[in-house]
C-alpha positions, 0 to 999 in steps of 0.5 A: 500500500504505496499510496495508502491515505494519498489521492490523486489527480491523473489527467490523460486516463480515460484508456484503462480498460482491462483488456484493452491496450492502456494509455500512461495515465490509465495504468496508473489508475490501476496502479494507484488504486491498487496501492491504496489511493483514491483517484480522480480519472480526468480526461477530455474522453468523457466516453472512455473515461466513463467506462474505465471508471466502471471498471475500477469501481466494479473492483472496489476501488474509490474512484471518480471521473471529471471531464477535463480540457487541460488547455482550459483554465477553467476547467482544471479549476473545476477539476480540482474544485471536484476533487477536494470536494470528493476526497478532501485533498490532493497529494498527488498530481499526475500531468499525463494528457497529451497529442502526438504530431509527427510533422517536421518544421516545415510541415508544421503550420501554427495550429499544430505548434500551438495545439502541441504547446497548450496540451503538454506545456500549457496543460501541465502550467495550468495543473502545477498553478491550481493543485499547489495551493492545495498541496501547500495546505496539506503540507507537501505532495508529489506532481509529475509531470509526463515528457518524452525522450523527445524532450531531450533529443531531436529527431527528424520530425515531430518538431513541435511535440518535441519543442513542447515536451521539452518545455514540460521538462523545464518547467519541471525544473522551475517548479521543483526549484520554486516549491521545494520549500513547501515539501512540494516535489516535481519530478518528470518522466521521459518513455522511449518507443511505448506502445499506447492507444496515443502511438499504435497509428505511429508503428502499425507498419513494420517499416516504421517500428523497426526503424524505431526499434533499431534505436533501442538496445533493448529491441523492443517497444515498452509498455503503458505498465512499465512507466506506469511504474516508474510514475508510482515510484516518484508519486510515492514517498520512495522517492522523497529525495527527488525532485526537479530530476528526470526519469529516463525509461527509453530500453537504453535508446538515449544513452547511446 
C-alpha cells in the first residue's frame, strides 16, 4: 500500500480498460488504486473515461471521473474544485494528457505548434498553478509531470511535440526549484518507443517500428505498465529525495 491515505489527480486516463491496450495515465489508475489511493480519472474522453471508471469501481476501488480540457483554465479549476470536494485533498498530481504530431518544421503550420504547446506545456502550467495551493495546505505532495525522450533529443520530425515536451521538462525544473520549500516535489518522466492507444497509428507498419526499434538496445517497444511504474515510484514517498530530476525509461535508446 504505496499510496495508502494519498489521492490523486491523473489527467490523460480515460484508456484503462482491462483488456484493452492502456494509455500512461490509465495504468496508473490501476496502479494507484491498487496501492491504496483514491483517484480522480480526468480526461477530455468523457466516453472512455466513463467506462474505465466502471471498471475500477466494479473492483472496489474509490474512484471518480471529471471531464477535463487541460488547455482550459477553467476547467482544471473545476477539476480540482471536484476533487477536494470528493476526497478532501490532493497529494498527488499526475500531468499525463497529451497529442502526438509527427510533422517536421516545415510541415508544421501554427495550429499544430500551438495545439502541441497548450496540451503538454500549457496543460501541465495550468495543473502545477491550481493543485499547489492545495498541496501547500496539506503540507507537501508529489506532481509529475509526463515528457518524452523527445524532450531531450531531436529527431527528424515531430518538431513541435518535441519543442513542447521539452518545455514540460523545464518547467519541471522551475517548479521543483520554486516549491521545494513547501515539501512540494516535481519530478518528470521521459518513455522511449511505448506502445499506447496515443502511438499504435505511429508503428502499425513494420517499416516504421523497426526503424524505431533499431534505436533501442533493448529491441523492443515498452509498455503503458512499465512507466506506469516508474510514475508510482516518484508519486510515492520512495522517492522523497527527488525532485526537479528526470526519469529516463527509453530500453537504453538515449544513452547511446
Amino acid at each position: 500500500m504505496r499510496l495508502e491515505n494519498k489521492v490523486a489527480l491523473i489527467t490523460g486516463s480515460a484508456n484503462g480498460k482491462q483488456g484493452e491496450l492502456m494509455g500512461f495515465g490509465g495504468a496508473c489508475a490501476w496502479k494507484f488504486a491498487n496501492e491504496g489511493a483514491k483517484v480522480m480519472l480526468a480526461d477530455i474522453d468523457e466516453k472512455a473515461g466513463l467506462a474505465t471508471l466502471k471498471e475500477l469501481q466494479e473492483a472496489g476501488f474509490e474512484v471518480d471521473f471529471i471531464k477535463l480540457d487541460v488547455t482550459n483554465e477553467s476547467s482544471w479549476t473545476k477539476a480540482v474544485e471536484s476533487t477536494v470536494s470528493k476526497f478532501g485533498k490532493i497529494d498527488i498530481l499526475v500531468n499525463n494528457a497529451g497529442t502526438a504530431l509527427t510533422n517536421t518544421l516545415d510541415q508544421t503550420t501554427e495550429a499544430d505548434w500551438d495545439a502541441q504547446m497548450n496540451v503538454h506545456a500549457k496543460g501541465s502550467f495550468f495543473g502545477i498553478k491550481h493543485v499547489v495551493p492545495i498541496m501547500k495546505e496539506n503540507g507537501g505532495g508529489s506532481i509529475v509531470n509526463l515528457s518524452s525522450i523527445n524532450g531531450l533529443v531531436g529527431s527528424p520530425t515531430s518538431t513541435a511535440y518535441h519543442v513542447a515536451k521539452g518545455g514540460v521538462r523545464l518547467l519541471t525544473k522551475s517548479a521543483a526549484i520554486q516549491y521545494a520549500k513547501f515539501s512540494i516535489r516535481v519530478n518528470s518522466v521521459h518513455p522511449g518507443y511505448a506502445e499506447t492507444p496515443m502511438t499504435e497509428p505511429l508503428f502499425n507498419t513494420s517499416d516504421s517500428l523497426g526503424s524505431r526499434l533499431s534505436r533501442v538496445p533493448m529491441g523492443r517497444l515498452g509498455t503503458a505498465d512499465e512507466i506506469a511504474m516508474g510514475i508510482l515510484f516518484l508519486a510515492s514517498d520512495e522517492s522523497s529525495f527527488m525532485t526537479g530530476s528526470e526519469l529516463v525509461m527509453d530500453g537504453g535508446m538515449t544513452a547511446q
